[in-house]
GUMIMI-624053 format. One line per field, with one value per residue (C-alpha): x, y, z; residue in three letters; chain. Coordinates in steps of 0.02 Angstrom, whole numbers, always signed. Example, Ala and Ser with C-alpha at 12.3 -4.5 7.8 and 13.67 -1.06 7.14 Angstrom:
east (+615  +684)
north (-225  -53)
up (+390  +357)
residuo (ala  ser)
cadena (A  A)
END
This chain:
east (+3433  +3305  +3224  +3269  +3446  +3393  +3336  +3500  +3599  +3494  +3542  +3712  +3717  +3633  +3754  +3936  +3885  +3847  +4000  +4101  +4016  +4052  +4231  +4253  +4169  +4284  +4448  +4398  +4343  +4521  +4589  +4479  +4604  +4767  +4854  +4807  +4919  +5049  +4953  +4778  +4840  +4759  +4582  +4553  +4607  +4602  +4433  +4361  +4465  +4395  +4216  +4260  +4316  +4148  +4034  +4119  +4111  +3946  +3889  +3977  +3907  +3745  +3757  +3810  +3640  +3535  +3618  +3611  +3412  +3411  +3489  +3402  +3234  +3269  +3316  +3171  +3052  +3106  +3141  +2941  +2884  +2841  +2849  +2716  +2599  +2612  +2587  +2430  +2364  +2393  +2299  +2179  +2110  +2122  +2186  +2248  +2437  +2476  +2367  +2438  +2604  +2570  +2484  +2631  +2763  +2667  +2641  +2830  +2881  +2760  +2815  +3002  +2968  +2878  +2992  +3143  +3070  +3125  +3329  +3277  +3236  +3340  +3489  +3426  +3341  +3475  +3638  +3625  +3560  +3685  +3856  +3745  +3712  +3512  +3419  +3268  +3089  +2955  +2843  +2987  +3034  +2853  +2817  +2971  +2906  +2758  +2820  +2947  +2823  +2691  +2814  +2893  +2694  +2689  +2847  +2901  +2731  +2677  +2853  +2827  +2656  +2720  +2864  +2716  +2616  +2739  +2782  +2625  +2624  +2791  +2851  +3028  +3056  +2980  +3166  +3195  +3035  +3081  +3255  +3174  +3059  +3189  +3313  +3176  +3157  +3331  +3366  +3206  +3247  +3427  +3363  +3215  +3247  +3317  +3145  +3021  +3075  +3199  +3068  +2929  +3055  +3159  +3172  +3275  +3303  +3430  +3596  +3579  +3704  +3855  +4034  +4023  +3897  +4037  +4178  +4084  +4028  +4212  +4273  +4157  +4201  +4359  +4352  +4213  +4073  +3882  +3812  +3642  +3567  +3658  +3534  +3553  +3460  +3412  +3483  +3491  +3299  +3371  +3553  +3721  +3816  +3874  +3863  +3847  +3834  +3788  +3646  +3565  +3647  +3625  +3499  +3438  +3610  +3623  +3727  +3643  +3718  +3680  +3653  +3774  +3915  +3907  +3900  +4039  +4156  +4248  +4199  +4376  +4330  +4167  +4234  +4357  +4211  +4123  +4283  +4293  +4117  +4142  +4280  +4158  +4060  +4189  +4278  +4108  +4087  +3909  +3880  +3982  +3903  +3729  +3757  +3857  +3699  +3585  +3692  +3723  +3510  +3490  +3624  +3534  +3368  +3433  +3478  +3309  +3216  +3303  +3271  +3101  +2988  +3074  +2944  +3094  +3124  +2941  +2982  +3127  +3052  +2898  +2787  +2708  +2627  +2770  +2729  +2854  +2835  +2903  +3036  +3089  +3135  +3214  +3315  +3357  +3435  +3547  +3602  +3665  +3852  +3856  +3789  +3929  +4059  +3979  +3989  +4167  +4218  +4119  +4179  +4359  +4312  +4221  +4382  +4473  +4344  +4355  +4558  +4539  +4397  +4514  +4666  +4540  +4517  +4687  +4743  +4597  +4578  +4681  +4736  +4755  +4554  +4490  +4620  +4561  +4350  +4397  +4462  +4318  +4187  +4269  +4301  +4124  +4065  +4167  +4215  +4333  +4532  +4591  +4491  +4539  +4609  +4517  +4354  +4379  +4418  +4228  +4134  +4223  +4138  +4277  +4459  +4510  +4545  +4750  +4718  +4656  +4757  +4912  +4868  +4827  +4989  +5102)
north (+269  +380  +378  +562  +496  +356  +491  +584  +420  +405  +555  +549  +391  +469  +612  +519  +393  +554  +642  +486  +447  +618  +639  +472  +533  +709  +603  +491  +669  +730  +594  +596  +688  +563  +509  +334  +205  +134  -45  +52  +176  +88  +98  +291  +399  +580  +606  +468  +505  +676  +588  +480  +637  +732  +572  +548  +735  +767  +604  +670  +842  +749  +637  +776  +883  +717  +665  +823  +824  +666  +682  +852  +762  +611  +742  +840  +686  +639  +810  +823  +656  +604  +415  +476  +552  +414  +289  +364  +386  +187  +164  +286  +154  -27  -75  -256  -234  -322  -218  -61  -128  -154  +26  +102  +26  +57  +256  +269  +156  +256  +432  +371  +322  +483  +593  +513  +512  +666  +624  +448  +536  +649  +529  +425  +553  +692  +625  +446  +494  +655  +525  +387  +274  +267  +165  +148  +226  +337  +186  +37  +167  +203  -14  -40  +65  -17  -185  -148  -72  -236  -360  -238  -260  -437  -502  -388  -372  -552  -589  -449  -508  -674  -607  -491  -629  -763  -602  -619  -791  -847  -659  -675  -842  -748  -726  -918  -920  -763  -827  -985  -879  -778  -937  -1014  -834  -821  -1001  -988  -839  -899  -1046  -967  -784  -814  -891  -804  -634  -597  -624  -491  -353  -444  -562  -706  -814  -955  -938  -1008  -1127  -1066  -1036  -950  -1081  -1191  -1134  -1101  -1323  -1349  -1254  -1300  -1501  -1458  -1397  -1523  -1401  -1451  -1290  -1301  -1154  -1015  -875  -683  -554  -383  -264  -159  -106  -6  +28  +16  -45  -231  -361  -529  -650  -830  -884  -1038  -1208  -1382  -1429  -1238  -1154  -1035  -903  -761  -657  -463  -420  -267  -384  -496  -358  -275  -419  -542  -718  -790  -609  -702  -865  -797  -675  -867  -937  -794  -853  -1019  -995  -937  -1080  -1203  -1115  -1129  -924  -931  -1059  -958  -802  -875  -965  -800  -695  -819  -832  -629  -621  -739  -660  -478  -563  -633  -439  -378  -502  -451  -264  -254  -277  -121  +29  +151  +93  +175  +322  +346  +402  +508  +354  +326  +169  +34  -50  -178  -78  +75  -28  -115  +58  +112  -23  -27  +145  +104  -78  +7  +39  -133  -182  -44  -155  -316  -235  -195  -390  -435  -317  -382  -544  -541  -428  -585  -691  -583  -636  -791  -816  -725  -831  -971  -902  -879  -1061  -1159  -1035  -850  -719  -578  -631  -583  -439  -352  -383  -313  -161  -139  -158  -24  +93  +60  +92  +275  +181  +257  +178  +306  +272  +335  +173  +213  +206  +71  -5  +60  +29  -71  -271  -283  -248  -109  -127  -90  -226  -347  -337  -341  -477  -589  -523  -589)
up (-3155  -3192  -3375  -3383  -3394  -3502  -3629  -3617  -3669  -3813  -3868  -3827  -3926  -4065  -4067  -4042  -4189  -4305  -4239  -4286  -4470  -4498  -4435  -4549  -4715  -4707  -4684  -4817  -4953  -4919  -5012  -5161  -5250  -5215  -5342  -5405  -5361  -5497  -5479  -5513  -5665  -5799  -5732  -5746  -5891  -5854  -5900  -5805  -5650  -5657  -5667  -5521  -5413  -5468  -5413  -5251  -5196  -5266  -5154  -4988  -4998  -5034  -4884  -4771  -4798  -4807  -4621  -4553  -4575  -4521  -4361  -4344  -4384  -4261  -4091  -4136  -4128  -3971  -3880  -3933  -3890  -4060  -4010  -3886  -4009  -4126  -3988  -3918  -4137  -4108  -3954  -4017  -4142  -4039  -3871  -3924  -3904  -4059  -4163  -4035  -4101  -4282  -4298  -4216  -4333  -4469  -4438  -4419  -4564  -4696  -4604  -4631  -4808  -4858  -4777  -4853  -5019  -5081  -5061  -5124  -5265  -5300  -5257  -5414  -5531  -5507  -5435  -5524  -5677  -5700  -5703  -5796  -5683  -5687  -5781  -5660  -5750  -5621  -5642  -5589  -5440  -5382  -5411  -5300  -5169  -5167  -5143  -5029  -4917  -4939  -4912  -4737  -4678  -4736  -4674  -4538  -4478  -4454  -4367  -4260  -4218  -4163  -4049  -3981  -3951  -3873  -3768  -3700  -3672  -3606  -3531  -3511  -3584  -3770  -3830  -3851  -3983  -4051  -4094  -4159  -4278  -4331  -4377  -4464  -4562  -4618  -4660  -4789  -4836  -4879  -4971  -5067  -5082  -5268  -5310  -5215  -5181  -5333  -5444  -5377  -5437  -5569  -5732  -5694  -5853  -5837  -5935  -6105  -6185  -6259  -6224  -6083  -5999  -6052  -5976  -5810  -5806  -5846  -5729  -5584  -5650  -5635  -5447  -5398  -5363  -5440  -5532  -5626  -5576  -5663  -5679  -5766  -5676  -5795  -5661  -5809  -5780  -5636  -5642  -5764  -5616  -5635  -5489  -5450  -5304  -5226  -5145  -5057  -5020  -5077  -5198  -5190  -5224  -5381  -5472  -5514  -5644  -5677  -5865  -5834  -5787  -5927  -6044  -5952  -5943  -6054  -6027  -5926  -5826  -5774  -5763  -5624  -5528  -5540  -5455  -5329  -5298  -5266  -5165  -5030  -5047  -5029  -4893  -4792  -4779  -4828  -4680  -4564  -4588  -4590  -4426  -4349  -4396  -4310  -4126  -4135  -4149  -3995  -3896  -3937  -3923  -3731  -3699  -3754  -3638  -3496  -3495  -3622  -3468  -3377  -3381  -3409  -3588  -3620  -3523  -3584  -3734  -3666  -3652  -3486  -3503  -3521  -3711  -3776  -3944  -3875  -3764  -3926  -4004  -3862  -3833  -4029  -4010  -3836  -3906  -4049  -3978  -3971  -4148  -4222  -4123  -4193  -4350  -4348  -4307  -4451  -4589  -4530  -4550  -4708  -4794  -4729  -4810  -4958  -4977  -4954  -5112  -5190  -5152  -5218  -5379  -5407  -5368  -5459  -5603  -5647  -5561  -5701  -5761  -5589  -5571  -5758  -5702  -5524  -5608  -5741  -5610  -5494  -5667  -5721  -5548  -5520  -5372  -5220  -5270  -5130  -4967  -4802  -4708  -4550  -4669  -4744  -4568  -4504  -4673  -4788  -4795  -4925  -4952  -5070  -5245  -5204  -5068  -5176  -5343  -5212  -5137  -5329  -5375  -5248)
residuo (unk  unk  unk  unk  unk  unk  unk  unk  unk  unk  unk  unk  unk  unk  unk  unk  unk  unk  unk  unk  unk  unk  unk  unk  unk  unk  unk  unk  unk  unk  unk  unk  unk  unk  unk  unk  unk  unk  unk  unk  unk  unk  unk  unk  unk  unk  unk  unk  unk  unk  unk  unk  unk  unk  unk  unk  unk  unk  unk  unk  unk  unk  unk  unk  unk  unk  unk  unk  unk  unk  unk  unk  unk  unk  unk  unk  unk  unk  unk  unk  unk  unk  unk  unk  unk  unk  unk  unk  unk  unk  unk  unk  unk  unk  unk  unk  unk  unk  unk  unk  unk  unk  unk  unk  unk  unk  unk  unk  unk  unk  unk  unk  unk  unk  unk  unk  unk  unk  unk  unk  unk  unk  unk  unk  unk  unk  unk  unk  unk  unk  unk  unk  unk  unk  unk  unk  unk  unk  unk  unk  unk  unk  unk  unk  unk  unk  unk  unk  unk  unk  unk  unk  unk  unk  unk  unk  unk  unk  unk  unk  unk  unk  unk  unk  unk  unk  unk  unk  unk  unk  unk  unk  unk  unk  unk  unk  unk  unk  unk  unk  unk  unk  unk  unk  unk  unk  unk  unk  unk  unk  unk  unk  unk  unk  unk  unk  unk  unk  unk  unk  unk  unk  unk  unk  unk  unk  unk  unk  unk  unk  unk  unk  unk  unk  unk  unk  unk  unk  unk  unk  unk  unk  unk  unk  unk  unk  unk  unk  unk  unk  unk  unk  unk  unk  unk  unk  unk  unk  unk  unk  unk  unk  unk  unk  unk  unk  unk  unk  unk  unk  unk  unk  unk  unk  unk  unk  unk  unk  unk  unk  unk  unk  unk  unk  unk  unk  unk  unk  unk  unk  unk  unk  unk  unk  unk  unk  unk  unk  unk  unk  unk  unk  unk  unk  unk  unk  unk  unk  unk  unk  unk  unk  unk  unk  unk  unk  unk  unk  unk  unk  unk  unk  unk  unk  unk  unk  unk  unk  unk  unk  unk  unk  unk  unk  unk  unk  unk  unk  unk  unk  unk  unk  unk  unk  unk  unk  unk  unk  unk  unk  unk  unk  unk  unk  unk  unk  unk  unk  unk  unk  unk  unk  unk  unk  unk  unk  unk  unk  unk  unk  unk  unk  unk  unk  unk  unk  unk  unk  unk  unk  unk  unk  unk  unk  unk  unk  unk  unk  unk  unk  unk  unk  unk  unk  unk  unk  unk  unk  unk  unk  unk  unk  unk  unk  unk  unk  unk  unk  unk  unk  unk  unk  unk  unk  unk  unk  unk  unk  unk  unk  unk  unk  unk  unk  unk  unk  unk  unk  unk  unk)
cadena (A  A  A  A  A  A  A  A  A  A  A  A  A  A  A  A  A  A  A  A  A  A  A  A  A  A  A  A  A  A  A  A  A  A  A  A  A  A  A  A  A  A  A  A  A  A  A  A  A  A  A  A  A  A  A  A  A  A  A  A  A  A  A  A  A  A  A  A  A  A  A  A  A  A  A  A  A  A  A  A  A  A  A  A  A  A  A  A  A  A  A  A  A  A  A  A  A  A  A  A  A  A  A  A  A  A  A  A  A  A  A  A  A  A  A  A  A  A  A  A  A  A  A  A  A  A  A  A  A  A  A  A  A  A  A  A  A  A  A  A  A  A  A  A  A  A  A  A  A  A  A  A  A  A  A  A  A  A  A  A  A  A  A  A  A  A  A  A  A  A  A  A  A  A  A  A  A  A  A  A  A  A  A  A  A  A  A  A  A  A  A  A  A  A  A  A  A  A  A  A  A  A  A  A  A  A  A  A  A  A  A  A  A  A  A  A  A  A  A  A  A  A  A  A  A  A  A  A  A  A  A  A  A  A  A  A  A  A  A  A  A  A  A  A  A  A  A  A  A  A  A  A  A  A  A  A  A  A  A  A  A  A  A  A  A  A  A  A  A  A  A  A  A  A  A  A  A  A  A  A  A  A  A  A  A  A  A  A  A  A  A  A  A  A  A  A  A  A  A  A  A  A  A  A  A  A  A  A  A  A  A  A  A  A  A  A  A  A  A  A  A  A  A  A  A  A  A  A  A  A  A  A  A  A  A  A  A  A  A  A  A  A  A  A  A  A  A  A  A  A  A  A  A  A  A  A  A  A  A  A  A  A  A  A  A  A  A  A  A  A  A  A  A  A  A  A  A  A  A  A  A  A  A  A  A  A  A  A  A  A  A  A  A  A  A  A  A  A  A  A  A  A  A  A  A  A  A  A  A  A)
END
């Protein structure tokens, strides 16, 4: 194979996932206008419906433009070897391939971000803001930036510097240390994110005591599951949209509440999103998807130390000398068939996860409680209660709302 043909992969690649997201997004607009479902008719009135319809088509024709320079963007960098030019802007500067590496990433990541910016902000200034969604100030969103893009050159960065670095060291056998870097990575990062990174972009303030602290230690007695750390996040700073999730294990797990969903729901509504919660826990989903994510990076980790070393990755994309930077991105792009099929198996099996927290809820608390807060959230949210079912097959981590209320009810 010659890296001429490499190149034309890529872009076939490229091309038949856009094809596909886009073939998917127009089957899923033609049924924005269905009629709700009998089980669904007390989410919407008229007026809100006719929000709902607005948001969702004012989002796809959004997303359609915003794609289309995307993918327009992305062939034109490589049909004029932009990973080329920034490559040689890297080399121009050091010749250590670590800092080669680091310079390289870092050219692309702040080019990304700054050409992005204007549909980042226009998405939340325009389109969020216009159905009342925004609550995020020009100084939170700039902050935000900021610290996403320090803790990328932190984080990513020194990782990426390692993996360089064993690369050099151990050739072939780099993968193994990679994949040991990595676990260590996500296992902290599932512990501790709560209380390191949470923090550097929101207020966390523990739940005070009261009746609905109450009724979430009796239930969690009642079901035999140790809950201290109940936390309540101001997601407010940012958005009106209501969420709320589990993190960490042991001694380290937690509950973190947003301020939009307690204001949103009644307290039995919270209880049973608690339950739903804990159902994951206790039906070991949190350990099965952390140890799933951690044997999927080795196995593409294995993949990627088998063809990094391979000059035509470079070449494929206009880079003569082979560079385990360049190969990385290269590979990144043809691997990707293979992460969309990963991808798949995992949404199915987290909509099946989804069920059966849901099946938890219902036996060791209420059904209609987690029924009425699944409703508000997806009313409060303008959320899809039509979807195409081949979308929600590709993109859907979770079942629909029909999907869900059906499956409480019976």
């Amino acid at each position: 194979m010659t890296a001429q043909t490499l190149f034309y992969i890529i872009i076939g690649i490229i091309l038949v996932n856009f094809i596909i997201d886009k073939v998917l997004d127009a089957l899923n607009a033609k049924h924005y206008d269905d009629t709700i479902p009998e089980e669904l008719n007390d989410v919407y009135d008229e007026t809100e419906y006719k929000k709902s319809q607005d948001y969702k088509k004012t989002n796809y024709k959004f997303g359609i433009f915003s794609s289309a320079f995307s993918i327009l963007l992305t062939l034109g960098f490589l049909f004029l070897d932009g990973f080329e030019y920034v490559d040689n802007i890297a080399r121009s500067y050091t010749e250590n391939p670590i800092g080669i590496a680091l310079i390289f990433f870092g050219v692309i990541m702040i080019g990304s971000d700054l050409i992005s910016l204007p549909f980042s902000v226009y998405k939340t200034f325009v389109i969020e803001e216009k159905f009342g969604f925004n609550k995020t100030t020009t100084k939170t969103y700039i902050l935000d930036k900021i610290k996403g893009l320090l803790m990328s050159a932190i984080l990513g960065g020194g990782i990426l510097a390692l993996i360089i670095w064993f690369y050099q060291q151990t050739g072939e056998q780099f993968w193994l240390y990679a994949w040991a870097i990595v676990t260590v990575f996500t296992i902290f990062m599932n512990l501790f994110y709560a209380k390191l990174i949470v923090p550097l972009f929101n207020k966390q303030t523990p739940l005070e005591d009261g009746s609905l602290r109450e009724k979430i230690s009796e239930y969690a007695q009642s079901v035999g599951f140790s809950l201290k750390n109940i936390f309540i996040i101001d997601g407010s700073k940012r958005s009106t949209k209501a969420n709320a999730y589990f993190s960490g294990f042991g001694s380290e797990k937690r509950i973190t509440l947003y301020d939009t969903l307690v204001n949103d729901l009644e307290e039995e509504e919270i209880v049973a999103v608690l339950a739903h919660e804990v159902g994951h826990y206790k039906r070991k989903h949190i350990i099965f998807n952390l140890v799933s994510s951690i044997v999927l990076t080795g196995i593409m980790l294995f993949i990627l130390s088998v063809f990094i070393s391979n000059p035509l990755l470079s070449n494929a994309l206009g880079v003569e000398i082979s560079s385990f930077h360049v190969g990385l991105i290269a590979f990144g792009m043809l691997y990707s068939p293979i992460s969309e099929i990963i991808g798949l198996a995992m949404n199915y099996i987290s909509r099946k996860f989804e069920y059966q927290a849901d099946d938890y809820a219902k036996t060791t608390y209420e059904a209609e409680p987690l029924i009425t807060s699944l409703k508000k959230l997806s009313k409060n949210s303008l959320s899809n209660l039509t979807p195409h079912p081949s979308y929600v097959w590709m993109h859907y981590s979770h079942p629909t709302l029909l999907q869900r209320v059906r499956n409480l009810k019976s």
